[in-house]
C-alpha positions in Angstrom: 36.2 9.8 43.7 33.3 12.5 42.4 34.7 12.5 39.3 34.0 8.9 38.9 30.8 8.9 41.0 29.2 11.3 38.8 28.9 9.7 35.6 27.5 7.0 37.4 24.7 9.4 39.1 24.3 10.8 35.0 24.2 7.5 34.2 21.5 6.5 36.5 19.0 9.6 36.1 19.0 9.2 32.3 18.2 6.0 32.2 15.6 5.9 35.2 12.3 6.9 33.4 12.9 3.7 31.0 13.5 1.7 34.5 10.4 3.1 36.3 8.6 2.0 32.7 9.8 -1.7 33.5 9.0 -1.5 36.9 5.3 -0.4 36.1 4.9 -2.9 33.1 6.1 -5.8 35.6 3.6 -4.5 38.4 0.8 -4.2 35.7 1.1 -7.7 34.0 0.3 -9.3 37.5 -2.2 -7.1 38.6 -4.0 -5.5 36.1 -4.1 -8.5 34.0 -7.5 -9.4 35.6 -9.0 -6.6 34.9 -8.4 -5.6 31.7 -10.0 -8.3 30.0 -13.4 -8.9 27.6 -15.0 -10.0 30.3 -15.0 -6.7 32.7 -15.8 -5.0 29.3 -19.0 -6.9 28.8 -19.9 -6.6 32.6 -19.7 -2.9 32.3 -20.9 -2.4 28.8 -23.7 -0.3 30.1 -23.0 1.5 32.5 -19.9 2.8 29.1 -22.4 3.3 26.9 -24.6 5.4 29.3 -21.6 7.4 30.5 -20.7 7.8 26.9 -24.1 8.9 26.0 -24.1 12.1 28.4 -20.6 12.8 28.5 -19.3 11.9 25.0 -16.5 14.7 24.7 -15.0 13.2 28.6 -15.2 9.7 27.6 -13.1 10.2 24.6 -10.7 11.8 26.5 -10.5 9.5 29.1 -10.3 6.6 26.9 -7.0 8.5 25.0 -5.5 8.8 28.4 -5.8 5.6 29.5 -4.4 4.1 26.3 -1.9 6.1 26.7 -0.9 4.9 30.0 -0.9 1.3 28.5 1.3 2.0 26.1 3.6 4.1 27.8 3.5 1.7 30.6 3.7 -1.4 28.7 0.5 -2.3 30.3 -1.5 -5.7 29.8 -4.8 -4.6 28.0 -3.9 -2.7 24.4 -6.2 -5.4 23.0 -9.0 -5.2 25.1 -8.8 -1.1 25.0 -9.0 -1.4 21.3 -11.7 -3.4 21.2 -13.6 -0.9 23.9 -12.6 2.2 21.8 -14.2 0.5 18.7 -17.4 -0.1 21.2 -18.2 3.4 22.3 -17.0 5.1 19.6 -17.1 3.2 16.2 -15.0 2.3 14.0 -14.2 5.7 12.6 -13.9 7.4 15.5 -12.5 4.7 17.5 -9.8 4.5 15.1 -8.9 8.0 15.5 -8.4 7.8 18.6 -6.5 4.6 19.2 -4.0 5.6 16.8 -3.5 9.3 18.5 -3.2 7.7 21.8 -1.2 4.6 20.9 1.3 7.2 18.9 1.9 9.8 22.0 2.1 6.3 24.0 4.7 4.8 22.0 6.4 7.9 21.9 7.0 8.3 25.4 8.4 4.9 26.1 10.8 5.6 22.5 12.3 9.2 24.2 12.8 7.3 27.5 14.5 4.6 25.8 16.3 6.4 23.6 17.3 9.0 26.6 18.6 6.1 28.7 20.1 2.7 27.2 19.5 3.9 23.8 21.9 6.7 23.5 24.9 4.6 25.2 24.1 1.6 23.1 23.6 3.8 20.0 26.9 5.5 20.4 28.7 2.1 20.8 27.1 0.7 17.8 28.3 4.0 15.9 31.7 3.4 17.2 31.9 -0.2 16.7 33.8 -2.3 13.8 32.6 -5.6 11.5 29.9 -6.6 11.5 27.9 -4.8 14.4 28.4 -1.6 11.9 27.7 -3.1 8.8 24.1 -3.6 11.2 23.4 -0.6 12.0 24.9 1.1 8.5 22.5 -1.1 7.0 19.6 -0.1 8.9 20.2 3.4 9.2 20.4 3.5 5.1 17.1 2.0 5.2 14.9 3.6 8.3 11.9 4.2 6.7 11.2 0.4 5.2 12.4 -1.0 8.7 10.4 1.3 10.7 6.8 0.6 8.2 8.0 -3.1 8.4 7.8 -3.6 12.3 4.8 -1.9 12.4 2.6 -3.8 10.0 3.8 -7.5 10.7 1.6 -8.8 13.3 4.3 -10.3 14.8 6.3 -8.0 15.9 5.5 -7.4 19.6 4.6 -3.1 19.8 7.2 -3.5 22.7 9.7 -4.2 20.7 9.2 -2.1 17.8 9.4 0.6 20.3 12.9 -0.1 21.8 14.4 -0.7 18.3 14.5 2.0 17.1 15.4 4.0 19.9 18.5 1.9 19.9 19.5 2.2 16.4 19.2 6.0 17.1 16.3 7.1 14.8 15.1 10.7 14.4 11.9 11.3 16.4 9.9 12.3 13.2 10.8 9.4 11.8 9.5 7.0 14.3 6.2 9.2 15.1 5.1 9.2 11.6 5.8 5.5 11.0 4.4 4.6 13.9 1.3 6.7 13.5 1.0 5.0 9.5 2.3 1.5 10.6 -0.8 1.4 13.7 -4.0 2.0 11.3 -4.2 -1.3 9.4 -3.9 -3.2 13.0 -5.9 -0.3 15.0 -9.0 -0.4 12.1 -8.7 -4.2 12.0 -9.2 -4.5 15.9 -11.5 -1.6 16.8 -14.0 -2.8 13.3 -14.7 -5.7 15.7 -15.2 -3.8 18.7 -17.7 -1.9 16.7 -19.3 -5.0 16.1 -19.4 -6.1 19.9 -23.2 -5.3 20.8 -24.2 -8.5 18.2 -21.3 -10.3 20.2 -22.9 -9.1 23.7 -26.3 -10.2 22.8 -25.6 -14.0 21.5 -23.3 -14.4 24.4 -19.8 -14.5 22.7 -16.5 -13.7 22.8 -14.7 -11.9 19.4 -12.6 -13.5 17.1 -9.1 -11.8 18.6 -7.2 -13.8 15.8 -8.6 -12.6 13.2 -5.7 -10.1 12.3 -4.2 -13.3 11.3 -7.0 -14.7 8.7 -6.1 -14.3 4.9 -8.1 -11.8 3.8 -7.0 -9.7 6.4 -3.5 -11.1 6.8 -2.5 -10.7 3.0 -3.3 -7.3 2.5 -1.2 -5.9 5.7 1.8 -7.8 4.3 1.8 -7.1 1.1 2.2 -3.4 2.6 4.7 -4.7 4.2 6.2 -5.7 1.1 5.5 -2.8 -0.5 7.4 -1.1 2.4 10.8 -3.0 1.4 10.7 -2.1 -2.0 13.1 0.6 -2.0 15.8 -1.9 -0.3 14.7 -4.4 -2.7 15.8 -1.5 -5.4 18.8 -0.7 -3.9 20.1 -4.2 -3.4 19.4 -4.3 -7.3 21.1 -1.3 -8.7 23.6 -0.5 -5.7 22.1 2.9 -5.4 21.9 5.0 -2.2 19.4 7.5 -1.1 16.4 6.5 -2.1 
């Protein structure tokens, strides 16, 4: 009887920082959904920039730890925070450090992922036959391009690109560099509109949240995207490996 109640207990306590994520994102989607919105950002606008004025150093670091608690947690708002980092800081700056914050986020959610459901799927994946391991052969030949590629389509919710790949068992230098990469056409896009939010403020508007999807800015992120798949596309055409 403790020999079978102990896996279960191992079981449990690997996967329970990935459940206590869940639990958090569910609590935060109906209650801090409210908050986190444009509208509290232009009601406080002010009293940011004055904070930000006298305590510049505090403010950035507040503002990487709280993005980091949205993305770790899966928390309504990665929009919103974008748009504010873009706001106090610029879009340089702002940039900088969105991307830093969104990375250690991400990363956090893919070790607890990957430490829970992740290994156990991973390892039945490995061990499988047909098709499921013609899958995960596939991807694994090809990290890199898959990696890049659910990171730059728009898409693809940042949710989910973080669960993949701690499922399909990729190396953690792997996914922290694409992910760091993947996040600054998206990050620059968003927080380049924050830093244009004081001319929003004054005429009494909201920003243009879609505009990730317009042409000019669309076309460009996928043809990296594209430019991503090339080495599959090579190896589909000469039936080489290890590129």
């Amino acid at each position: 009887m403790t020999d079978t109640s102990q896996p279960r207990k191992s079981g449990l306590m690997r996967n329970l920082p990935l459940i206590g994520i869940l639990i958090v994102a569910a609590i935060g989607a109906f209650t801090l959904r409210d908050y986190l919105s444009f509208q509290t950002l232009a009601d406080n606008r002010e009293a940011l920039i004055d904070f930000r004025d006298t305590n510049y150093l505090l403010t950035a670091l507040v503002y990487v730890a709280i993005y980091i608690l949205i993305v770790g947690f899966s928390l309504p708002g990665a929009s919103i925070a974008t748009l504010t980092g873009g706001f106090l800081f610029g879009t340089v700056f702002g940039s900088v450090f969105t991307v830093t914050a969104a990375t250690i986020g991400a990363t956090v959610i893919f070790l607890a992922a990957r430490h829970g459901f992740g290994e156990t799927l991973g390892q039945r994946m490995e061990a499988s036959k047909g098709t499921i391991k013609k899958i995960k052969d596939g991807i694994d030949e090809n990290q890199w391009s898959m990696l890049f590629v659910i990171r730059l389509v728009p898409v693809v919710p940042f949710f989910v690109a973080n669960l993949v790949p701690a499922f399909m068992q990729v190396p953690l230098h792997r996914y922290v560099i694409s992910t760091f990469l993947g996040i600054i056409p998206g990050s620059v896009v968003y927080t380049s509109v924050g830093a244009g939010l004081g001319e929003v403020f004054a005429r009494g508007e909201t920003p243009n949240l879609g505009i990730i999807f317009e042409p000019h800015v669309l076309l460009p992120i996928l043809g990296l995207a594209a430019l991503s798949l090339l080495p599959v596309v090579v190896k589909a055409v000469t039936g080489k490996k290890g590129l």
